[in-house]
ROMARNU-833412 format. One record per residue (C-alpha): residue in one letter; x, y, z. Coordinates in steps of 0.5 Angstrom, whole numbers, padded with zeros to 4 digits, always signed. Layout:
<pts>
AXYZ
...
</pts>
This chain:
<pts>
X+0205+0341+0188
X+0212+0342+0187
X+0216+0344+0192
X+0223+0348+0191
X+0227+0348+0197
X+0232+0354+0196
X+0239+0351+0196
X+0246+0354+0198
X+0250+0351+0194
X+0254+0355+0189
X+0251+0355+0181
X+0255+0348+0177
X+0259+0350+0172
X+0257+0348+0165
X+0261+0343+0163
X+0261+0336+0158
X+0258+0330+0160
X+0264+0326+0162
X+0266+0332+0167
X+0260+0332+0171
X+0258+0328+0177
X+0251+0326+0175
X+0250+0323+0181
X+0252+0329+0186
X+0247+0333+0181
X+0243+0328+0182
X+0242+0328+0190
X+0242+0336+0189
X+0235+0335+0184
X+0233+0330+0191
X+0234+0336+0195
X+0230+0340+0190
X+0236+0345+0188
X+0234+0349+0181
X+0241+0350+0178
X+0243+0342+0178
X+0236+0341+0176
X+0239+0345+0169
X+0245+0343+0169
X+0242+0336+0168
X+0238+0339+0164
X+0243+0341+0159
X+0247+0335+0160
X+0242+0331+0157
X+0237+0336+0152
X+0242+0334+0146
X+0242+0326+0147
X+0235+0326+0149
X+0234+0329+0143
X+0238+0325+0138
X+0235+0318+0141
X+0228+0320+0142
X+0228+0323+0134
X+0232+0316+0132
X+0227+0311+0135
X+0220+0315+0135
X+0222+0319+0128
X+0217+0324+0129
X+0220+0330+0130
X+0214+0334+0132
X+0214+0330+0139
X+0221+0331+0141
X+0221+0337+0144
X+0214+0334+0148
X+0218+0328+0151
X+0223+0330+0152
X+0220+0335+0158
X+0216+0329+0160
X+0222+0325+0161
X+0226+0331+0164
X+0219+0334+0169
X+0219+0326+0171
X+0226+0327+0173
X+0225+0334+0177
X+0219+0331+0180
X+0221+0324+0182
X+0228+0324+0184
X+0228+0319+0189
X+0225+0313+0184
X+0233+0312+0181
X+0235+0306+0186
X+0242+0306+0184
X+0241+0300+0180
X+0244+0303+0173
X+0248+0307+0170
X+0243+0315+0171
X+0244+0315+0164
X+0240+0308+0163
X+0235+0310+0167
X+0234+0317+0164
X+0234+0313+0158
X+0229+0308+0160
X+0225+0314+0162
X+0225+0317+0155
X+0224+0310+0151
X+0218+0309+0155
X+0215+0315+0154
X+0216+0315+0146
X+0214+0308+0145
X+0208+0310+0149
X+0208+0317+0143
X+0209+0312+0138
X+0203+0309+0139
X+0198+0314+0141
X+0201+0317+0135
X+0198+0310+0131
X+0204+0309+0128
X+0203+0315+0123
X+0208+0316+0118
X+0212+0323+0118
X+0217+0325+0114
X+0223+0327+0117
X+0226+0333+0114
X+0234+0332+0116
X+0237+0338+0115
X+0233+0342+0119
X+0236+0338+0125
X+0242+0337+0122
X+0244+0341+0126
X+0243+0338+0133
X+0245+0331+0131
X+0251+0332+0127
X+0258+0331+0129
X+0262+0338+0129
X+0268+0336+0128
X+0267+0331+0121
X+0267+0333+0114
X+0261+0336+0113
X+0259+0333+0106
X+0262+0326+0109
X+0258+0328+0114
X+0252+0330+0110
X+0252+0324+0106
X+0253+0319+0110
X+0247+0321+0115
X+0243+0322+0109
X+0245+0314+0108
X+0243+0313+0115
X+0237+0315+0117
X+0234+0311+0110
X+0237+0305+0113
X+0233+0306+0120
X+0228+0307+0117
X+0227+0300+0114
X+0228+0298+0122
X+0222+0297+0127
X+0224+0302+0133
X+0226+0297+0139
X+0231+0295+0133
X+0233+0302+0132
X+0234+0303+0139
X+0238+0298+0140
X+0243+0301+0134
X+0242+0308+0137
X+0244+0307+0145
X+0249+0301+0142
X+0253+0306+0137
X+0252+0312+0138
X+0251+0312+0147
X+0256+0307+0147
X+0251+0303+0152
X+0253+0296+0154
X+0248+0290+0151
X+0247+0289+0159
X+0245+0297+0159
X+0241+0297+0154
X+0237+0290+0157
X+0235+0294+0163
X+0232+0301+0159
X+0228+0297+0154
X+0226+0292+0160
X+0227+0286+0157
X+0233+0280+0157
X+0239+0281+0155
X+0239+0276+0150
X+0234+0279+0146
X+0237+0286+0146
X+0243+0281+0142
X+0237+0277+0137
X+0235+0285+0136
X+0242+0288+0134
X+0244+0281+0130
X+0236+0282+0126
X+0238+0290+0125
X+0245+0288+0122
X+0242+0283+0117
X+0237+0288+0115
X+0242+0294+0115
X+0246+0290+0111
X+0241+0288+0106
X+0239+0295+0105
X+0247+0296+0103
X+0247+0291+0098
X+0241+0293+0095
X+0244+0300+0095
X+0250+0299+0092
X+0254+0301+0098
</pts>
């Protein structure tokens, strides 16, 4: 069972993710302190979101992975050994917990409705017709990418992840993160070719 240890320290602020100190949060989590366990939380929710829906492409199990990611981390803490990045580990957390969905699920096929989570995964700031297009493009193009591909563009351009990061969450060499983004390439680019793009 679950103990919580009230804790003194005053409530962190919400603020973007460069802004905070995961690793202060994080020996905050250790010592069983709610308010830096939501801070986390609310750190994490919207990229957990982005790359469990990229790599697992159903959006009915996000939400379920995403607690299950997040409870790992509340629970066991202490697990992260200072080896990586935080993000890396809590990246390695989730993509092991949707390669397990994806399985259980036997690779049954979803179609996934964009616009109802246009929302979550756009970019504010772009051009929304651009934006829209060009997300549109997207998603038919990783969906012809198997996920340990589709993982690889995702934390590569969208996390700005280090191949060396990205070796370490999908628990396999470095080479081979490099062999899967040189295969995705050629795929996405034939896909582009045939689309007249």
């Amino acid at each position: 069972m679950l103990r919580l240890v009230r804790n003194q320290t005053p409530p962190i602020p919400d603020k973007t993710a460069t802004e905070v100190d995961e690793y202060a949060l994080l020996q905050r989590i250790v010592e069983g302190d709610t308010l830096a366990f939501e801070t986390f939380y609310k750190l994490y929710y919207p990229r957990l979101f982005r790359f469990i829906l990229r790599i697992t492409r159903q959006p009915d199990h996000i939400e379920e992975l995403i607690q299950e990611t997040l409870l790992l981390i509340w629970e066991k803490p202490e697990r992260f050994n200072h080896s990586s990045k935080i993000s890396t580990w809590v990246f390695g957390i989730a993509y092991r917990k949707a390669l397990k969905s994806m399985s259980r699920a036997a690779r049954s096929s979803n179609n996934l409705d964009v616009d109802e989570y246009g929302e979550t995964i756009a970019d504010p700031l772009a051009n929304l017709a651009e934006n829209t297009e060009t997300q549109d493009w997207l998603n038919c193009a990783l969906d012809i990418l198997p996920a340990d591909q589709r993982a690889v563009i995702e934390l590569t351009f969208y996390h700005g992840l280090p191949y060396q990061e990205i070796a370490k969450i999908l628990d396999c060499p470095e080479n081979t993160i490099k062999t899967r983004m040189f295969h995705a390439r050629k795929k996405l680019q034939a896909f582009a070719e045939a689309k007249g793009n």
